[in-house]
DRENDO-1510 file (C-alpha; in Angstrom, 1 decimal, always signed):
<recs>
REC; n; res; u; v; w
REC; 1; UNK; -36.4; +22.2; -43.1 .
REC; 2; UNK; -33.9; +22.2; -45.4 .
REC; 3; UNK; -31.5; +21.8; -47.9 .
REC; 4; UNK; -30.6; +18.3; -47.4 .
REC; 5; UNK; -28.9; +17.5; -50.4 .
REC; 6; UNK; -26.8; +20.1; -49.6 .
REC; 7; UNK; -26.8; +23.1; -51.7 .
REC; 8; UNK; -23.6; +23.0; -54.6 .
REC; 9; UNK; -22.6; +26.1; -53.4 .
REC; 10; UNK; -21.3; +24.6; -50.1 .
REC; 11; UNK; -18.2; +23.4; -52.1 .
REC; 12; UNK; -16.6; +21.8; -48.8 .
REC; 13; UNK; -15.5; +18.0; -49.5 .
REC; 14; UNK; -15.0; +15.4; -46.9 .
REC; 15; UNK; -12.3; +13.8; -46.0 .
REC; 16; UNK; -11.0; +9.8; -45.3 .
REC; 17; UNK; -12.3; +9.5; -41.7 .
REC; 18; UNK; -9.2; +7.6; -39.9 .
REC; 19; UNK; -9.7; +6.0; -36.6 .
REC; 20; UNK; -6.3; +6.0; -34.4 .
REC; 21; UNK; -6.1; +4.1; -30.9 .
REC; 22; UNK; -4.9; +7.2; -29.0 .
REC; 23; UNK; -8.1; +9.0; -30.4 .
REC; 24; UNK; -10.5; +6.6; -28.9 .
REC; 25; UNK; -9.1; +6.6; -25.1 .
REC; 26; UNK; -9.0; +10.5; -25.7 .
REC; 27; UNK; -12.1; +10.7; -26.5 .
REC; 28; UNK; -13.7; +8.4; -23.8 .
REC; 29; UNK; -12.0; +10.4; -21.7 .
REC; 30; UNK; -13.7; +13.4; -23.3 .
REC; 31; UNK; -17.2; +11.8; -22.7 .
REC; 32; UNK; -16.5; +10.7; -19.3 .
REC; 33; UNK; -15.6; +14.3; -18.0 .
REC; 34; UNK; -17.5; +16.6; -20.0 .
REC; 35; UNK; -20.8; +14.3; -18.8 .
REC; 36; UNK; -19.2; +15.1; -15.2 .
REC; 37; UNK; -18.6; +19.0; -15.8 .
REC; 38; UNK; -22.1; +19.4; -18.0 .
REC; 39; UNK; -23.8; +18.6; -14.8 .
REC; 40; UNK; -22.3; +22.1; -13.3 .
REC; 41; UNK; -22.6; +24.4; -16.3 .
REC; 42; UNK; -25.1; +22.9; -18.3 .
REC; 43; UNK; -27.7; +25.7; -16.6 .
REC; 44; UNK; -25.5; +28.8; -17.5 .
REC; 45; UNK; -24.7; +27.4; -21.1 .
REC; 46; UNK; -29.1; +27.5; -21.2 .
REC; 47; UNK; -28.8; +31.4; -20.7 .
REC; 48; UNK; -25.6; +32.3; -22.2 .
REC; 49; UNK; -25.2; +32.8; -26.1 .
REC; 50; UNK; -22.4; +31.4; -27.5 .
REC; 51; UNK; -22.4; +32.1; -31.1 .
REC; 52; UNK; -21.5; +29.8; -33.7 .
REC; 53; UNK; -18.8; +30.6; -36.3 .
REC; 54; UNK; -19.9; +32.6; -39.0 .
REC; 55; UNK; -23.3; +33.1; -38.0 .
REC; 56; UNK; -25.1; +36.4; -39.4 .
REC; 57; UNK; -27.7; +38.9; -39.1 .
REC; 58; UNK; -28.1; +41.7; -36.8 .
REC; 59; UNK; -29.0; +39.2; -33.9 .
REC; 60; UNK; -26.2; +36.3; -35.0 .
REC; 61; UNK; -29.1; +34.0; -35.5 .
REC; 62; UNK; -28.6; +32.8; -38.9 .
REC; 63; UNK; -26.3; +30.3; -40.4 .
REC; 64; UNK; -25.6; +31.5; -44.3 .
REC; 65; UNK; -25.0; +28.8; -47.1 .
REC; 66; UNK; -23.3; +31.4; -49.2 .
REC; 67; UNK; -23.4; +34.7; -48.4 .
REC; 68; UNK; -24.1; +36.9; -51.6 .
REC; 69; UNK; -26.2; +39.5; -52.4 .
REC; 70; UNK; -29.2; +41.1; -53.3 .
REC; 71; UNK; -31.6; +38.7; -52.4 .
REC; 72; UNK; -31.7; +36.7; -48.8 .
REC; 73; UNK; -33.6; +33.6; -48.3 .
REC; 74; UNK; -34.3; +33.0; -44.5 .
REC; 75; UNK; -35.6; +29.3; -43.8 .
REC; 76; UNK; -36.8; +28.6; -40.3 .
REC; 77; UNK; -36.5; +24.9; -39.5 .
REC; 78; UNK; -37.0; +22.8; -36.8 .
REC; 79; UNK; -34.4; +19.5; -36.9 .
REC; 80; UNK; -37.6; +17.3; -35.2 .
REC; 81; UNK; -40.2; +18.5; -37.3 .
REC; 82; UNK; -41.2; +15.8; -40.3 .
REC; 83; UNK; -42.5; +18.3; -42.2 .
REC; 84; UNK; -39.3; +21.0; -42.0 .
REC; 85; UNK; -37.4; +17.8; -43.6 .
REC; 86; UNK; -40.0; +17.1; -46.0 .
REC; 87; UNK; -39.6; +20.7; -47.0 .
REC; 88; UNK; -36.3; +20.3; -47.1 .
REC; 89; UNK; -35.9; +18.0; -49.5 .
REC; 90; UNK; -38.5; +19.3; -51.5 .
REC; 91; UNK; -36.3; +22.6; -51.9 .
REC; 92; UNK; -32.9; +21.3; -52.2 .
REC; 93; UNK; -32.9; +21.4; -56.1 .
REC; 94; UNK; -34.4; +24.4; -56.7 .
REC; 95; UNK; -32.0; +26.5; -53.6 .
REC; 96; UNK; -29.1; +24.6; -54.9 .
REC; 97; UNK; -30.0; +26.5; -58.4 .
REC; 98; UNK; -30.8; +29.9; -56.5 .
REC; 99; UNK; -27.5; +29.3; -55.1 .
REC; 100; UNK; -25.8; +29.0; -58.3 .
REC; 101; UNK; -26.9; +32.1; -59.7 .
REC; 102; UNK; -24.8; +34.6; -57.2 .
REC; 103; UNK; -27.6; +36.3; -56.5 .
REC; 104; UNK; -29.3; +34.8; -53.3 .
REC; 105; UNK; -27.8; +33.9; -50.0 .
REC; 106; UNK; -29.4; +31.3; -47.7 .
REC; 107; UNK; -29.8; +31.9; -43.7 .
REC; 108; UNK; -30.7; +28.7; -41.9 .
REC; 109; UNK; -32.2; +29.5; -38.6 .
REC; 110; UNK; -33.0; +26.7; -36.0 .
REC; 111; UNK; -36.1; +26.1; -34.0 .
REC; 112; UNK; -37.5; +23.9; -31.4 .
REC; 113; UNK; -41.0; +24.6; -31.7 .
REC; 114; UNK; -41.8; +20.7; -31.9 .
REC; 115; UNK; -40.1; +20.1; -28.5 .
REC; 116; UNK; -42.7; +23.0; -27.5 .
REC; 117; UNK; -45.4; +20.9; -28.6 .
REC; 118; UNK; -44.3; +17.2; -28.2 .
REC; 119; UNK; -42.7; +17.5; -25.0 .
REC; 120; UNK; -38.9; +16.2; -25.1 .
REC; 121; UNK; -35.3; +18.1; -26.1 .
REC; 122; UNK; -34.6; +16.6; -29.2 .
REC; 123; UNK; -34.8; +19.5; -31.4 .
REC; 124; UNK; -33.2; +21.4; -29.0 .
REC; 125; UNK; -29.7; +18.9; -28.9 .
REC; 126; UNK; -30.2; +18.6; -32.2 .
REC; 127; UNK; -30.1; +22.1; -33.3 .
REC; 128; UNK; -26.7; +22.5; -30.5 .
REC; 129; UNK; -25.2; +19.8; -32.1 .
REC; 130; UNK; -25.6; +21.5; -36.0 .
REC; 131; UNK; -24.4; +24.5; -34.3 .
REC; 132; UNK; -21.5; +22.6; -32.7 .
REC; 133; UNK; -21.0; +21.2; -36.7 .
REC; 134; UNK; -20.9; +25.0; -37.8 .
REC; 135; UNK; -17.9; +25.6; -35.6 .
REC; 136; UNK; -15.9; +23.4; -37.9 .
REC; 137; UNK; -17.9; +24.3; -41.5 .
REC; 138; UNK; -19.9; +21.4; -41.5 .
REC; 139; UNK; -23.9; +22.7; -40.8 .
REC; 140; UNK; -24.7; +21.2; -43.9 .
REC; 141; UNK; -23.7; +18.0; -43.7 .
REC; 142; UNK; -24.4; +17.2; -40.3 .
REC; 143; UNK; -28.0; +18.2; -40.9 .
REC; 144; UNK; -28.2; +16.0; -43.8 .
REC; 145; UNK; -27.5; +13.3; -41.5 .
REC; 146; UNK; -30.1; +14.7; -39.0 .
REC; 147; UNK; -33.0; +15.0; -41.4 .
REC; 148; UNK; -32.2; +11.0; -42.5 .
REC; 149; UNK; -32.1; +10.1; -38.6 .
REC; 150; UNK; -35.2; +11.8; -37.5 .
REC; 151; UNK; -38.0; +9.5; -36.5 .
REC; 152; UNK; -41.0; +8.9; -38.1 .
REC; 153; UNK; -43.4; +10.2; -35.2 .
REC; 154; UNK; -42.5; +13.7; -33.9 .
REC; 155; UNK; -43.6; +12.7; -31.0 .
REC; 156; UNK; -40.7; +10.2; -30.5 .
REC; 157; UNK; -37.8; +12.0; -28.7 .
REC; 158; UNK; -35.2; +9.6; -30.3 .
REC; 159; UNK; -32.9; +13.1; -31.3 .
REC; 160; UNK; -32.1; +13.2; -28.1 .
REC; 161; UNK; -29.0; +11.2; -27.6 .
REC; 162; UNK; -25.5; +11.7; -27.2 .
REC; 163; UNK; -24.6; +8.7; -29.2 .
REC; 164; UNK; -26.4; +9.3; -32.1 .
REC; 165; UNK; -25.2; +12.4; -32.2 .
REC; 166; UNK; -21.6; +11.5; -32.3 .
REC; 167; UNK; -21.9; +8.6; -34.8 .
REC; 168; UNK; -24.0; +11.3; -37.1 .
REC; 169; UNK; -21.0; +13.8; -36.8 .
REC; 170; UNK; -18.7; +10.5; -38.2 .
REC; 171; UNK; -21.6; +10.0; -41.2 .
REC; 172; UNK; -21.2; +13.5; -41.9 .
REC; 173; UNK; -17.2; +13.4; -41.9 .
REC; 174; UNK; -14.3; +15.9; -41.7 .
REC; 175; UNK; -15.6; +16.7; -37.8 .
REC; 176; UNK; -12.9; +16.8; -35.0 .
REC; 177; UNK; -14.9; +15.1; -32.5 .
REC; 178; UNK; -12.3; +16.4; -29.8 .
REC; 179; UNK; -13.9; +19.5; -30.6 .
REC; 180; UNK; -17.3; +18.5; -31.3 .
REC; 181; UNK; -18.0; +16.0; -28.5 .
REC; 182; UNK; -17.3; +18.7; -25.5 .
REC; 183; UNK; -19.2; +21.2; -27.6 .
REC; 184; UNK; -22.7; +19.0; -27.5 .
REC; 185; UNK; -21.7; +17.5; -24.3 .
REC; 186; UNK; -21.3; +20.9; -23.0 .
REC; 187; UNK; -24.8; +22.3; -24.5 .
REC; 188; UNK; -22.0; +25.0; -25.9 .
REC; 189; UNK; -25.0; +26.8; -27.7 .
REC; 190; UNK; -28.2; +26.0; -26.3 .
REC; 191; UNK; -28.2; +29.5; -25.4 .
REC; 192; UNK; -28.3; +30.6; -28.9 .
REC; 193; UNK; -30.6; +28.1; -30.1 .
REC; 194; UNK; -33.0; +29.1; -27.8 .
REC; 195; UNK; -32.8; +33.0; -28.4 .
REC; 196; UNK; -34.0; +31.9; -32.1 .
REC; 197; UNK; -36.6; +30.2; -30.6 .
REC; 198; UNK; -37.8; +33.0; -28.6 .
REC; 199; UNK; -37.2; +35.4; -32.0 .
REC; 200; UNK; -39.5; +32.7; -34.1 .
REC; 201; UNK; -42.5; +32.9; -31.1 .
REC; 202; UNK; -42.2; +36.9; -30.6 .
REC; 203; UNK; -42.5; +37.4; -34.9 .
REC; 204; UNK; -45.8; +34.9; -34.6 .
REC; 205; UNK; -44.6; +32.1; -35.6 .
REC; 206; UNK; -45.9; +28.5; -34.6 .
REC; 207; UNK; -44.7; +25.7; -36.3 .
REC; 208; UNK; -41.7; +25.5; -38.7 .
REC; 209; UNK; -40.5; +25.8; -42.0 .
REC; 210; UNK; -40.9; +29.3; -42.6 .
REC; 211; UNK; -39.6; +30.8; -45.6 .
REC; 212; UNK; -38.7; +34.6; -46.2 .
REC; 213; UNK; -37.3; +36.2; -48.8 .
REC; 214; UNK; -35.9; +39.9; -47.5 .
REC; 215; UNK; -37.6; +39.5; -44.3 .
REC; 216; UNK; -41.0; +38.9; -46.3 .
REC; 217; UNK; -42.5; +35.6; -45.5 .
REC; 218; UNK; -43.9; +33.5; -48.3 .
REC; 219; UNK; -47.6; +32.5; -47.8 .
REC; 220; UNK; -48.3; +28.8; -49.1 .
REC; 221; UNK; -44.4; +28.6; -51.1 .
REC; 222; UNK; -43.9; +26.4; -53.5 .
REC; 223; UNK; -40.6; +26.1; -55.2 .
REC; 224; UNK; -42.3; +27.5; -58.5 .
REC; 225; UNK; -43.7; +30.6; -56.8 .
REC; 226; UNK; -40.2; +30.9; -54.7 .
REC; 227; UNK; -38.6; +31.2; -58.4 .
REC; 228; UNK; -40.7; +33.4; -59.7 .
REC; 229; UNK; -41.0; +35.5; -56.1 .
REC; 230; UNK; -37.1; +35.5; -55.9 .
REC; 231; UNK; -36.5; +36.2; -59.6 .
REC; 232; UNK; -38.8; +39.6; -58.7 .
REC; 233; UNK; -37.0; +40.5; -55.6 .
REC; 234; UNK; -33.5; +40.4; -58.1 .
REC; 235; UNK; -35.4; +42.6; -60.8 .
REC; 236; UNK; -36.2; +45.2; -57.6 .
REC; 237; UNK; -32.9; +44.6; -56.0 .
REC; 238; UNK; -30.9; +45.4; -59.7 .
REC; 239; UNK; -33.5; +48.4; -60.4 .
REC; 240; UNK; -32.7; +50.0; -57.2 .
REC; 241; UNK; -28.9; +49.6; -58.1 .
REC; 242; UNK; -29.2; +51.3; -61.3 .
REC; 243; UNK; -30.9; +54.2; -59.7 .
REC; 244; UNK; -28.6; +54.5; -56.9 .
REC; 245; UNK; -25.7; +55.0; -59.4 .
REC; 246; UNK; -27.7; +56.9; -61.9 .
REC; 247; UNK; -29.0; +59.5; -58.9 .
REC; 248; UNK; -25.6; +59.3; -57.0 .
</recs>
């Protein structure tokens, strides 16, 4: 779902991309034997969790915007799904605002629930490539290039390419792609992309976005009733403070 348009608060900027001769034969090399060693690992890197930098939570599932406190936004999307990107644009005003405020912090977890019900890995190498973008700081931007290369029809797989996964990590600048190529080649965290999966299906979820606020899911949000639903949960969160320190 979201925050295309990435929130202000990620303040990173990008850089001049610069294309150098010896970076291009490196990284064919790159391609050429990480497609060779992906063969032999790609089932343990299935199972095993490699977590992204920075991710948070009890369980290392989530990928914060800015983390601030009191009140935590959780947004379950799903980089196939046309509706998590419609949802994501619909909300990237109003969380960039939230943002803003100091008061809320914004945990981005991926989900491949569309592969679940379209057949395909897209989401899935989608979601290990955003992960791989995280490693270097860059979840937001290289999902704003996701969201703008999805297909039309779900049901269309076209996520699911190396290529386009390497020429979205140039769109979405400042990524070393000596770093990031063996990373998706690799499947460096399909492990931990599908352990969220498995955490969305065991809370009942079925189809993504999902939106939380403290671990409370929204029924039917809309960004008025997030406002007025977060603006609440910073009242509660500000009155419990006070008598903390006033008890304490």
């Amino acid at each position: 779902m979201t925050k295309s348009n990435a929130p202000k608060a990620a303040k990173r900027r990008g850089g001049r991309w610069r294309p150098y001769v010896g970076t291009v034969v490196a990284l064919a090399v790159v391609f050429g034997g990480s497609a060779v060693i992906g063969a032999h690992v790609r089932g343990t890197k299935e199972t095993t969790v490699k977590v992204p930098t920075g991710a948070t939570g009890t369980d290392l599932l989530g990928l914060p915007v800015k983390p601030t406190i009191p009140v935590a936004l959780t947004v379950y999307e799903d980089l196939r799904s046309p509706a998590s990107k419609a949802f994501a644009a619909q909300y990237a005003a109003v969380f960039q605002k939230l943002l803003a405020t100091g008061q809320v912090e914004i945990d981005y977890r991926l989900v491949t629930q569309s592969d679940t019900a379209n057949g395909g890995r897209g989401a899935l190498v989608a979601a290990n490539a955003a992960a791989c973008a995280q490693d270097q700081g860059r979840f937001q931007e290289y999902v704003a290039q996701v969201w703008a290369a999805q297909p039309t029809d779900p049901k269309v797989d076209g996520l699911d390419s190396q290529k386009l996964l390497k020429e979205l990590a140039k769109k979405a600048k400042k990524i070393d792609d000596a770093k990031f190529v063996p990373c998706v080649q690799g499947s460096d965290h399909d492990g931990w992309v599908r352990k969220s999966q498995q955490a969305f299906t065991a809370s009942g979820f079925t189809a993504a976005p999902v939106l939380q606020i403290n671990g409370a899911t929204v029924a039917d949000p809309s960004p008025a009733k997030l406002r007025a639903q977060v603006k609440q949960a910073v009242a509660n969160a500000e009155a419990a403070a006070t008598t903390t320190t006033t008890t304490g």
